[in-house]
ROKEKE-75742 format. One line per 8 residues: number of its first residue (from 1); their letters; for each residue x, z, y negated of C-alpha. Coordinates in Angstrom, 2 decimals, padded with zeros to 5 digits. Each point is the difference from the previous one (the first is absolute). Layout:
<sites>
NUM> A> X/Z/Y ~ ... $
</sites>
This chain:
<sites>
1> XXXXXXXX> 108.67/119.38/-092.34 ~ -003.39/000.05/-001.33 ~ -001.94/-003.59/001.11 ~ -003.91/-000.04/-001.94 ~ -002.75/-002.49/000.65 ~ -003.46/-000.43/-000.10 ~ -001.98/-003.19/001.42 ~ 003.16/-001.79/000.53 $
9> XXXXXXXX> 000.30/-001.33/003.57 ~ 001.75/-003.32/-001.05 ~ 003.21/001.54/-001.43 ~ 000.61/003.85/000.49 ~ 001.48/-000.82/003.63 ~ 002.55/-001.47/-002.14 ~ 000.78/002.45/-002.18 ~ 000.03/002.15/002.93 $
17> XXXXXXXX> 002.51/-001.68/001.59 ~ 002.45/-000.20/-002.78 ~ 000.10/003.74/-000.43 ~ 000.96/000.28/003.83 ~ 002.41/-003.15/-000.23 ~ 002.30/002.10/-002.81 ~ 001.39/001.75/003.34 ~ 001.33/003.71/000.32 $
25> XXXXXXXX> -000.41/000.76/-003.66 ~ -003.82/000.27/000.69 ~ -000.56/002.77/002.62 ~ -003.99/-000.26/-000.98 ~ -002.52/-002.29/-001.13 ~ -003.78/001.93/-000.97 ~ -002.07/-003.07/-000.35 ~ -003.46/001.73/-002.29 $
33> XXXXXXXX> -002.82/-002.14/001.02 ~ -002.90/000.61/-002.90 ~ -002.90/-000.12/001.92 ~ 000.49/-003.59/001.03 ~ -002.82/-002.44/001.59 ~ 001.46/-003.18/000.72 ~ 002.26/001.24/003.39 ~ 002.88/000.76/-002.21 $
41> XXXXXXXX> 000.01/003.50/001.67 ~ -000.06/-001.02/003.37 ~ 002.76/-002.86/-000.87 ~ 001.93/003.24/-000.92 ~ -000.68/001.89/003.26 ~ 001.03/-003.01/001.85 ~ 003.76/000.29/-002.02 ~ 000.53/003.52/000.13 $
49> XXXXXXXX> -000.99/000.29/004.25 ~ 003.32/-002.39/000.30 ~ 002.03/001.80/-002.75 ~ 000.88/003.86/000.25 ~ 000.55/-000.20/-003.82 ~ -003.10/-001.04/-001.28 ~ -002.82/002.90/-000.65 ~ -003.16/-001.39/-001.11 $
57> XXXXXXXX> -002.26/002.20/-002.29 ~ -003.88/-001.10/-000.44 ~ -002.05/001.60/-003.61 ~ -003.51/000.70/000.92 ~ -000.60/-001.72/-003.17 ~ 000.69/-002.85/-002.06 ~ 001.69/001.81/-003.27 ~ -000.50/-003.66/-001.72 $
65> XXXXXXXX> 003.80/000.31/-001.36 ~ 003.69/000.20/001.00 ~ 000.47/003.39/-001.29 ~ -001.94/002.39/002.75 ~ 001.30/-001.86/003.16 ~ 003.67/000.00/-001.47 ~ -000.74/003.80/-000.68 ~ -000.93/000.58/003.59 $
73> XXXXXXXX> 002.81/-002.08/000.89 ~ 002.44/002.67/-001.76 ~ -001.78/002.56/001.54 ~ 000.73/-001.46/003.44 ~ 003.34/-001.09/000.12 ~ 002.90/002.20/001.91 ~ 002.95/-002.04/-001.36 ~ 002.45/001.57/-002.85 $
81> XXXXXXXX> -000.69/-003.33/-002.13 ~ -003.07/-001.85/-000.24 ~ -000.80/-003.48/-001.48 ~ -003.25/-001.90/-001.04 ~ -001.24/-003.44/001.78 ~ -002.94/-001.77/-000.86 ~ -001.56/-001.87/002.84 ~ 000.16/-003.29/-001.79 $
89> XXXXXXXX> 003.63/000.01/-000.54 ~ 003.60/-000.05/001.80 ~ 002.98/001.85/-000.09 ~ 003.06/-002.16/000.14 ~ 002.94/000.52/002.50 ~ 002.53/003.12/-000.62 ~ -002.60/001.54/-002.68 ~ -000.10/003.44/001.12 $
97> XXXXXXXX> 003.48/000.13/000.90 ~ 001.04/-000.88/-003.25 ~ -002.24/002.84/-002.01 ~ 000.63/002.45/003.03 ~ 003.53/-000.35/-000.91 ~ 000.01/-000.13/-003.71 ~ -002.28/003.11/000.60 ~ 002.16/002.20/001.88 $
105> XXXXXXXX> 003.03/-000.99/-001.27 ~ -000.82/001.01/-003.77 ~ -002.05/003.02/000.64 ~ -003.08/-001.72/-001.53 ~ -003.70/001.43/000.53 ~ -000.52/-003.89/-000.72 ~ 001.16/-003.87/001.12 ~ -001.37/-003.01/-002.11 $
113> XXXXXXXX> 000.95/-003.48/000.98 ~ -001.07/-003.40/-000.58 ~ -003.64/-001.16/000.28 ~ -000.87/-004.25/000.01 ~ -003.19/-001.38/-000.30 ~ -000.48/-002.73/002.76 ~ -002.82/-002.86/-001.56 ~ -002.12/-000.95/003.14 $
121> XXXXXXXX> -000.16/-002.68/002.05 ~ 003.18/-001.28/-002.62 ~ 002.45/002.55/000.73 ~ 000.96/000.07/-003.60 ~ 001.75/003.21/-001.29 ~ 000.42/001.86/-003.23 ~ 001.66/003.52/000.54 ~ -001.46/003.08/-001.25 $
129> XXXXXXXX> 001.76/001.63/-002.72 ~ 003.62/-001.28/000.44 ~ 001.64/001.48/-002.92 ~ -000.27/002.96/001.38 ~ 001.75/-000.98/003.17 ~ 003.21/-001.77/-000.44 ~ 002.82/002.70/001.47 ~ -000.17/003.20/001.71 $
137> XXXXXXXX> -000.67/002.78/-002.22 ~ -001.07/003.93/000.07 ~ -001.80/001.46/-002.31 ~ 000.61/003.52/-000.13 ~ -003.77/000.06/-002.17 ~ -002.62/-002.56/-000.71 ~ 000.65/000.34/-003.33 ~ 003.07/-001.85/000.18 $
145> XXXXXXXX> -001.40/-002.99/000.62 ~ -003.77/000.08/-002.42 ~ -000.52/-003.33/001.42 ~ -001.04/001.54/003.26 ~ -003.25/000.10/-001.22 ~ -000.40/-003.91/000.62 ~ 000.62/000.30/003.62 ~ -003.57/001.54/001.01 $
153> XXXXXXXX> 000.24/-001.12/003.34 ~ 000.37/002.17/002.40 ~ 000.11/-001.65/002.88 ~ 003.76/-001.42/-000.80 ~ 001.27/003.79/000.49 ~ 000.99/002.35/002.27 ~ -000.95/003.91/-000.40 ~ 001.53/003.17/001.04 $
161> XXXXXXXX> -003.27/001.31/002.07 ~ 000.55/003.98/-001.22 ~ 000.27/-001.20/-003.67 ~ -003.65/-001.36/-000.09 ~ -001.59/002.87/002.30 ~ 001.85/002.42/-002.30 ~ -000.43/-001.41/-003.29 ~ -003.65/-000.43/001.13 $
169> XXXXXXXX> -000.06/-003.84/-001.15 ~ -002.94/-001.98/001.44 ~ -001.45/-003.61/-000.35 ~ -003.69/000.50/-001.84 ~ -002.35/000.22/002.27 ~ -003.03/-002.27/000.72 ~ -000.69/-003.36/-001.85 ~ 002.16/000.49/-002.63 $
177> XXXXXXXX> 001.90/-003.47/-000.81 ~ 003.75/000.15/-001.10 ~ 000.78/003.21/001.83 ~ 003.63/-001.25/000.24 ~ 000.15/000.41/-004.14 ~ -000.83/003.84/000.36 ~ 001.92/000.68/003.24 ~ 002.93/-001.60/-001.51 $
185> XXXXXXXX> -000.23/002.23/-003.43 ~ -000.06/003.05/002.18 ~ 002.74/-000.73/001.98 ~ 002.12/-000.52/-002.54 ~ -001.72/002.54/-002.64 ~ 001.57/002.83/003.06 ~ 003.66/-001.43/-001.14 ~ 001.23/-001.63/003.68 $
193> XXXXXXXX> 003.57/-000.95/000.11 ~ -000.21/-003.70/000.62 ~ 002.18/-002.15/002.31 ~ -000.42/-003.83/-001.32 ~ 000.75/-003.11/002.43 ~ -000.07/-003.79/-000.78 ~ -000.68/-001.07/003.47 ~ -003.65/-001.05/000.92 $
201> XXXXXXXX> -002.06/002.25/001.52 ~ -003.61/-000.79/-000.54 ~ -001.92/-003.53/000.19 ~ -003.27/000.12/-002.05 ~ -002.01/-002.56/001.61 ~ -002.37/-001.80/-002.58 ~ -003.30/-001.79/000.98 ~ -001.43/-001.30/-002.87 $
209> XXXXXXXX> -002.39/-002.45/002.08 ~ -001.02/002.56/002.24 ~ -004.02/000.89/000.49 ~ 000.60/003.95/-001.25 ~ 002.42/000.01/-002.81 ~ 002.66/003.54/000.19 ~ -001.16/002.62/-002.25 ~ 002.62/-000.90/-002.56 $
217> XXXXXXXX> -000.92/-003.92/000.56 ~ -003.77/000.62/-000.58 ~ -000.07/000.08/-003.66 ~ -002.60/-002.28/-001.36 ~ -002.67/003.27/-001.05 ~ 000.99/002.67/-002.66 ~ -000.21/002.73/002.48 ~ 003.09/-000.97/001.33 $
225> XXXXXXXX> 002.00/-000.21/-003.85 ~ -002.27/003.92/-000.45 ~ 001.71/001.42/003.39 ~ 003.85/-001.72/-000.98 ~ -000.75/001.79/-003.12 ~ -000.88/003.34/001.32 ~ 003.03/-000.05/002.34 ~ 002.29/-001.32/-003.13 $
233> XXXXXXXX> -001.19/002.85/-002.08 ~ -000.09/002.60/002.87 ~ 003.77/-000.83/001.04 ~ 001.01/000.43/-004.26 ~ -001.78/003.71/000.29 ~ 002.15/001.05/003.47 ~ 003.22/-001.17/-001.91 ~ -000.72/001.72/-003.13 $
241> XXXXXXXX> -001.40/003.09/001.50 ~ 003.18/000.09/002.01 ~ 002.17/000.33/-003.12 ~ 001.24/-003.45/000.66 ~ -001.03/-001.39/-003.68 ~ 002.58/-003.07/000.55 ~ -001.14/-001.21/003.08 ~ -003.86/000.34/-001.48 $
249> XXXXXXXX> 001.09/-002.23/-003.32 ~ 001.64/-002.64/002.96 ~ -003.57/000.18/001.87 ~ -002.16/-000.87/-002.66 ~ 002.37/-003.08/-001.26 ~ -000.10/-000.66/003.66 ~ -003.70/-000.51/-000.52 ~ 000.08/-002.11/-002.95 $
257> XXXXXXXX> 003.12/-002.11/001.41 ~ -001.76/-000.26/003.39 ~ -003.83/000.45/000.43 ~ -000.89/-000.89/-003.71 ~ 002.13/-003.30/-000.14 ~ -001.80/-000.82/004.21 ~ -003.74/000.26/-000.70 ~ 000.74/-001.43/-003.27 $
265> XXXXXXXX> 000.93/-003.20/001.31 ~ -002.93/000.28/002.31 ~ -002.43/000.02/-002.61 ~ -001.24/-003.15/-000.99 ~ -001.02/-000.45/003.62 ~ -002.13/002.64/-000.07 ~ -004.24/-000.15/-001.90 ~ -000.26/001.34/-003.06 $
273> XXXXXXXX> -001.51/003.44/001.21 ~ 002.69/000.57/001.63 ~ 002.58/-000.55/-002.74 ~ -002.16/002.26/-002.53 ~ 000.16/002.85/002.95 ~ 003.83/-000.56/000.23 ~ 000.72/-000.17/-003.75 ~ -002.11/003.09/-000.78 $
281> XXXXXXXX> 001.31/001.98/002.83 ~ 003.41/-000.89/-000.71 ~ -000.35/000.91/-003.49 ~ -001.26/003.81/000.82 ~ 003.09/000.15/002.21 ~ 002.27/-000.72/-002.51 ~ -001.20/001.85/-002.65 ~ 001.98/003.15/001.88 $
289> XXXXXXXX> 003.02/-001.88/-001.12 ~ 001.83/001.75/-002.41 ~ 002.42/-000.82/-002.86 ~ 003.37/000.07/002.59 ~ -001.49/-001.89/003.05 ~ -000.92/-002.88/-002.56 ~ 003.92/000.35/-000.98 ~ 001.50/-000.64/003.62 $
297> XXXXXXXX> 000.77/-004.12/-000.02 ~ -002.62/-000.70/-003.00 ~ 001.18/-003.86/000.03 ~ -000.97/-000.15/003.71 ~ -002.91/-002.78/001.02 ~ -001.89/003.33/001.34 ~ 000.30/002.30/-002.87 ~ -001.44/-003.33/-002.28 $
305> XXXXXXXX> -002.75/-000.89/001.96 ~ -000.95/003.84/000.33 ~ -000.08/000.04/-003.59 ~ -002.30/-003.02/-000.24 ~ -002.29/001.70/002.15 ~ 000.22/003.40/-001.67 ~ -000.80/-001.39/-003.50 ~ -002.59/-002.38/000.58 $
313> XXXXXXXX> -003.42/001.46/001.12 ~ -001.29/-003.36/002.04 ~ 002.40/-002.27/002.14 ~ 001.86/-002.41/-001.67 ~ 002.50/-002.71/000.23 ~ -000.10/000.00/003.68 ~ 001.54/-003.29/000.70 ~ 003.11/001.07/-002.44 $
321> XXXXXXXX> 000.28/003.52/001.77 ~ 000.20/-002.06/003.43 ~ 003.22/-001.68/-001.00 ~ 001.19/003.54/-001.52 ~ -000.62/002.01/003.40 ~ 001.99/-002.99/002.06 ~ 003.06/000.37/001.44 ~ 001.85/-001.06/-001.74 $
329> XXXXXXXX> -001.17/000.78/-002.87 ~ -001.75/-002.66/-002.44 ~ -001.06/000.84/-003.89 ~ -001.85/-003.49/-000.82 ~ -001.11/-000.78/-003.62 ~ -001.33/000.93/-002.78 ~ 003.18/001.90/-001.31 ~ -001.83/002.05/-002.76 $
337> XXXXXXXX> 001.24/001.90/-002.94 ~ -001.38/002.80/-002.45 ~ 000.74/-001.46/-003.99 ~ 003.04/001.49/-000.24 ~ 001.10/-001.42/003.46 ~ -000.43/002.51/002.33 ~ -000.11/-002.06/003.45 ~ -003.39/001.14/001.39 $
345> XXXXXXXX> -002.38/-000.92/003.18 ~ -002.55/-001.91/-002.18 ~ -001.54/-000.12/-003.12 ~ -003.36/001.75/001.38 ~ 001.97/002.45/001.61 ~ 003.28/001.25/-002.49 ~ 000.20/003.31/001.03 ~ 001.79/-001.04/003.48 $
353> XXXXXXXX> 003.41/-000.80/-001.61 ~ 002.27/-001.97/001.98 ~ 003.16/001.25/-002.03 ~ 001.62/001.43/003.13 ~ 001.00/-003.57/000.69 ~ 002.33/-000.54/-002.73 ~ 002.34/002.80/001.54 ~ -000.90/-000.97/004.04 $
361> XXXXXXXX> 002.82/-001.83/001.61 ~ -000.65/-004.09/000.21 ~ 000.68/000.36/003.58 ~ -003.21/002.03/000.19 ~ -001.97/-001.67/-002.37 ~ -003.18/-001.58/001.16 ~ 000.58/-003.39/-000.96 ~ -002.70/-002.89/000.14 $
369> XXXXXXXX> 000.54/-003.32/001.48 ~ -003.01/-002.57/000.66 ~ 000.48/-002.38/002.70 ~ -002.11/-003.17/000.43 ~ 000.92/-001.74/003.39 ~ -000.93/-003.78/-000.02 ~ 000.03/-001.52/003.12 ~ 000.51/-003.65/-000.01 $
377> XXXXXXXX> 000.85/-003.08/002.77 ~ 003.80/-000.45/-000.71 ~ 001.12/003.03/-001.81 ~ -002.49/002.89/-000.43 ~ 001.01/002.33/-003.18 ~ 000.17/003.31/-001.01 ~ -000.23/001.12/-003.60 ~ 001.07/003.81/-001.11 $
385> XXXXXXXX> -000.08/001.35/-003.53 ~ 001.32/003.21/-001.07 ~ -001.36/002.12/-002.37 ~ 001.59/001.97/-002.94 ~ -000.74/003.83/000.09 ~ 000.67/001.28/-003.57 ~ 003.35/-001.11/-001.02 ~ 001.61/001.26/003.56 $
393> XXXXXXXX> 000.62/-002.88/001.79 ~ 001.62/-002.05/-002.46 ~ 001.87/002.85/-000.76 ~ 001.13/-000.42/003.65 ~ 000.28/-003.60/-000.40 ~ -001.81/-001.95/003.31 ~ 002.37/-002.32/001.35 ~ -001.32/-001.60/003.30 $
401> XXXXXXXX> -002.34/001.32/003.15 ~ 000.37/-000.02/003.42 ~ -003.09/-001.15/002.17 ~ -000.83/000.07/003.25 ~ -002.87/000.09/002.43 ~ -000.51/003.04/002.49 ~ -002.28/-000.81/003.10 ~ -003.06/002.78/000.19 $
409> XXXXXXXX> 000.80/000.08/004.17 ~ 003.64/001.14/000.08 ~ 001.62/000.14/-003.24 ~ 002.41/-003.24/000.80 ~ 000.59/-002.16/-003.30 ~ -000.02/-003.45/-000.90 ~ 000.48/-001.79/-003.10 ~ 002.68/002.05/-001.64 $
417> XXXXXXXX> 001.00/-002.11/-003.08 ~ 001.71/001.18/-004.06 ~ -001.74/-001.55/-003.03 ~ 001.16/000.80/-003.26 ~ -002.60/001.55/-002.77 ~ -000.45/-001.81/-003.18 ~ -001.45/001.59/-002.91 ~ -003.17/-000.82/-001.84 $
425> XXXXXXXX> -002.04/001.30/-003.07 ~ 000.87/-000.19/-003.25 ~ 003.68/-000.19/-000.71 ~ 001.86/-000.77/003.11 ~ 003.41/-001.53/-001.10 ~ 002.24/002.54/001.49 ~ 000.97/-000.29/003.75 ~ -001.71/002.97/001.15 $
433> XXXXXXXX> -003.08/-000.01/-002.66 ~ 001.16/003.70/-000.66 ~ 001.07/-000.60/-004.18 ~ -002.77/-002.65/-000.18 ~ -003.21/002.16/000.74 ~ -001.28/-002.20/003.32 ~ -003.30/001.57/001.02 ~ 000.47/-001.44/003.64 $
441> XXXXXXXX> 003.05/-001.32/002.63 ~ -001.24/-002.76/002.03 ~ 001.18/-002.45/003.19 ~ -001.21/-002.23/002.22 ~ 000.77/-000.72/003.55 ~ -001.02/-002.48/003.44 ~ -001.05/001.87/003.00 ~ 000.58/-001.36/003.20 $
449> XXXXXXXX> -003.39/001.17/001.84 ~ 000.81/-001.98/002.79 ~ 003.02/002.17/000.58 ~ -001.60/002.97/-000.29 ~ -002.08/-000.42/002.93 ~ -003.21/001.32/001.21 ~ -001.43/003.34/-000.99 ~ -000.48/002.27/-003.18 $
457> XXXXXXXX> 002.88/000.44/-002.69 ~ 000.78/002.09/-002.74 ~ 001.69/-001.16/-003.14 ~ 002.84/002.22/-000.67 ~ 001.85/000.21/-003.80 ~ 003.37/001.46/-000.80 ~ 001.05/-000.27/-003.56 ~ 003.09/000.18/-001.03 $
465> XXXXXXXX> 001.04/001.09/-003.96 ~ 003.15/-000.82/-001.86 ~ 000.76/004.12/000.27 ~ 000.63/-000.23/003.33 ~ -003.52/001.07/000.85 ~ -002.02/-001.10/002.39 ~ -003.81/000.82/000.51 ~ -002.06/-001.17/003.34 $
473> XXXXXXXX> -003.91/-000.89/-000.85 ~ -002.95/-001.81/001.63 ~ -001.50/-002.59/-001.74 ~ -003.40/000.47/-001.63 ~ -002.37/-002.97/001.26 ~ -001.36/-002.14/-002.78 ~ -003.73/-000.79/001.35 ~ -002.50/-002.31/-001.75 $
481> XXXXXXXX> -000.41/-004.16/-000.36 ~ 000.19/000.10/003.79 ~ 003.72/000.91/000.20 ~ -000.46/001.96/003.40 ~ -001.82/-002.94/001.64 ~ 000.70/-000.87/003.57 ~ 001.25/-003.37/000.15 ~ 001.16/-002.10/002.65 $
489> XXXXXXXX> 003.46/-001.75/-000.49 ~ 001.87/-002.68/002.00 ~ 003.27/001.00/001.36 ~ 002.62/-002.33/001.35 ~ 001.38/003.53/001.93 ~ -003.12/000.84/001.08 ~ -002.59/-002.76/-000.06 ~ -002.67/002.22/-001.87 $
497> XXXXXXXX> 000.15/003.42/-001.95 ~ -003.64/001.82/-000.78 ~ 002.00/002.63/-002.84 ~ -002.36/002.89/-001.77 ~ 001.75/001.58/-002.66 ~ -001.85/002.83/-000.70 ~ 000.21/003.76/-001.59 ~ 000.81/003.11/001.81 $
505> XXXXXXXX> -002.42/003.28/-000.75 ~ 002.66/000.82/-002.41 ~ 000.23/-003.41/-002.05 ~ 003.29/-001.02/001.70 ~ 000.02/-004.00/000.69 ~ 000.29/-000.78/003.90 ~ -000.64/-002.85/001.78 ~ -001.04/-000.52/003.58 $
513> XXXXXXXX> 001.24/-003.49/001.86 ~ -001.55/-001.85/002.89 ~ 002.14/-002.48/001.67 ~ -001.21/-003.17/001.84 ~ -003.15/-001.28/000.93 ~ -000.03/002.63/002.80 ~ 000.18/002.70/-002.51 ~ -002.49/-001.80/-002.61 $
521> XXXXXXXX> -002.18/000.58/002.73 ~ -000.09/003.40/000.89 ~ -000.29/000.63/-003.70 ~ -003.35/-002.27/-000.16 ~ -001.32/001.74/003.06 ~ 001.14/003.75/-001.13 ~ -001.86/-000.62/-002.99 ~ -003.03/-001.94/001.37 $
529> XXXXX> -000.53/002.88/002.24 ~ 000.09/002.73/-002.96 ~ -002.78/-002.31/-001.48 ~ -002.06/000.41/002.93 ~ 000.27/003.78/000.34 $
</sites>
């Protein structure tokens, strides 16, 4: 077990400690200390004088990444299998065990388990990657399984230590951001036989509120979108040169599905230097892409919005690419077409045709719904509209929606409730609107804030067709004529609710609730306070 840190005194003790609490199956923990000034060294010392298992290795020098003290880390380690552990982050209970045996017993030069990422101080958690983790599974070759090349952590994995001294496969050294993208692609561009395992084996703590952001948290300046870049394009040329063509195709979609559709919904919050840097940067990149990678999923959210970058020499329709790179997906309006109807991304820019929709599934389909919450003394309301898309979803015929609100601290839900969808627009006399052209499916609904309860929540859509089909969306915020106003409403429940309905980064409609007098209070002083600094 490989523990790295640098200037972390407040939390590598812990991480540590949960590579010695996973028992026999660790025989060794080499904790690399990068040139650390803040005692975290000494804190180490202190562990490993009590513990005959813990070797502690101090750099010279700071190496200003994760790649060079990981490397040293590999270079140190005695055991038959090493592992990665950031000094930020946990390993659960019965980890090790549970790639140590999925390990041995297949054979594999590799063991890849499930990763979560823990929201701090909530405790909120979204796992990392869980398609790829739902049974046991071995993988005699990576290129089994192309969708590998999503998981490019590689701290949720287990290595056979002779297969990376032998295949020579080393982090990148120095400052050199993403180093997990490239040591991934050459770990699996040397054709491992992979053991897969659902259980959990790797908590990814997340501190978005801490004073130095994570490397991969830090992303407000364009040198951090230049280095994902670099790494994104260096892991496609170790694939490719590696004869692995399939599993190159897979990482470049990868980039389109995953980093293009991320700091896409990210930029609107960024100055307008910065977007020009991103857009022209991004555009260089993918010009490399050729006629097939443009082929793989072409009616993807990623795929579109790298088109509307590619073919448009100054950004554009930023607030309308937001709702495209969320997730959920969200296509809002216009709904273009060429003269001789060609469904297209605008009139100003007809060379991005959207005809791949008109064949994509309707559960995949990146539906728009605008939400307007109205909160109100007795009964507050919420309004949702649903937007045509070409023909498809009356095609499909939307019958009703499911709705309910998800709390941002630890994913319980409130408010579940089924409204049926009428149809508007011209035409609607048939039952589903899908013989009578409706342009939109509408419904309206009460909310009981009260019962929701203090604290942030996410609307959450499913939408359910007369096919059988069902599609899950987010609900794009309708702003303007001060619909996202704070307001103040009497409860009976409650005595007083202060309710902000506002929009999330990526145009989804929330709405955060404060409960009681007591709670109207900390809100007043948590914002008073934000005045004065």
């Amino acid at each position: 077990m490989v523990v790295i840190g640098y200037n972390d005194l407040a939390h590598v003790g812990d991480a540590v400690r949960s590579a010695l609490a996973q028992g026999p199956a660790v025989a060794e923990v080499v904790a690399v200390d990068d040139c650390s000034t803040d005692g975290s060294a000494e804190l180490l010392d202190r562990l490993a004088a009590d513990e005959p298992r813990l070797r502690v290795v101090r750099r010279s020098e700071n190496s200003g990444g994760c790649g060079s003290p990981r490397n040293t880390g590999i270079d140190a380690v005695t055991t038959p299998y090493v592992m990665f552990l950031d000094s930020d982050d946990v390993l659960p209970p019965g980890a090790v065990d549970a790639l140590l045996a999925a390990a041995t017993g297949a054979h594999a030069e590799v063991a890849s388990g499930l990763c979560v990422r823990r929201e701090l101080p909530s405790g909120r958690e979204q796992p990392w990657q869980a398609p790829l983790y739902t049974a046991h599974t071995v993988l005699a070759r990576p290129t089994q399984q192309p969708r590998l090349v999503h998981d490019t952590l590689c701290v949720n994995k287990l290595y056979r230590t002779d297969f990376l001294r032998e295949q020579r496969i080393r982090f990148p050294e120095g400052r050199f951001l993403y180093e997990d993208i490239v040591f991934s692609a050459r770990v699996l561009a040397a054709d491992p036989r992979i053991a897969v395992v659902p259980d959990l084996v790797y908590v990814w703590h997340v501190r978005r509120a801490a004073e130095q952001l994570s490397l991969s948290l830090d992303r407000e300046h364009i040198d951090n979108w230049k280095a994902r870049v670099e790494a994104c394009a260096l892991a496609y040329e170790i694939l490719l040169g590696a004869g692995h063509k399939e599993l190159a195709r897979a990482a470049r979609e990868k980039f389109l599905d995953h980093e293009v559709r991320m700091y896409a919904r990210e930029l609107g919050l960024r100055d307008a230097h910065y977007q020009r840097a991103w857009w022209a940067h991004t555009r260089e990149y993918l010009a490399r892409y050729d006629a097939t990678d443009w082929e793989q999923n072409p009616g993807a959210p990623g795929p579109l919005i790298a088109r509307v970058v590619l073919e448009s020499p100054e950004p554009r329709d930023l607030p309308r690419l937001r709702e495209l790179a969320a997730r959920p997906a969200r296509l809002l309006p216009p709904y273009a077409r060429t003269p001789d109807g060609v469904p297209v991304w605008s009139a100003e820019l007809p060379q991005v045709t959207l005809t791949p929709l008109l064949a994509r599934p309707t559960g995949l389909l990146p539906l728009a719904v605008d939400a307007e919450l109205l909160p109100r003394p007795r009964a507050s309301l919420l309004r949702l509209r649903l937007h045509e898309l070409y023909g498809r979803l009356a095609e499909a015929g939307p019958r009703e929606v499911d709705v309910e609100w998800r709390s941002r601290d630890d994913d319980r839900t409130r408010g579940h409730t089924t409204v049926r969808l009428t149809p508007s627009g011209a035409g609607t006399g048939s039952e589903t609107g899908a013989k009578a052209g409706a342009d939109s499916w509408s419904a309206a609904l009460p909310v009981d804030l009260a019962g929701l309860g203090a604290g942030t929540w996410d609307l959450r859509l499913t939408v359910h067709f007369a096919d059988g089909t069902r599609r899950e969306v987010t609900a794009h915020a309708l702003t303007g004529a001060g619909r996202l106003r704070r307001r103040a409403v009497p409860s009976a429940r409650r005595g007083v609710l202060l309710v902000q309905p506002y929009t999330t980064h990526s145009g989804a409609l929330a709405v955060r609730v404060a409960t009681g007098v007591r709670g109207v209070m900390q809100v007043a002083r948590s914002r008073l306070r934000r005045l004065l600094h």
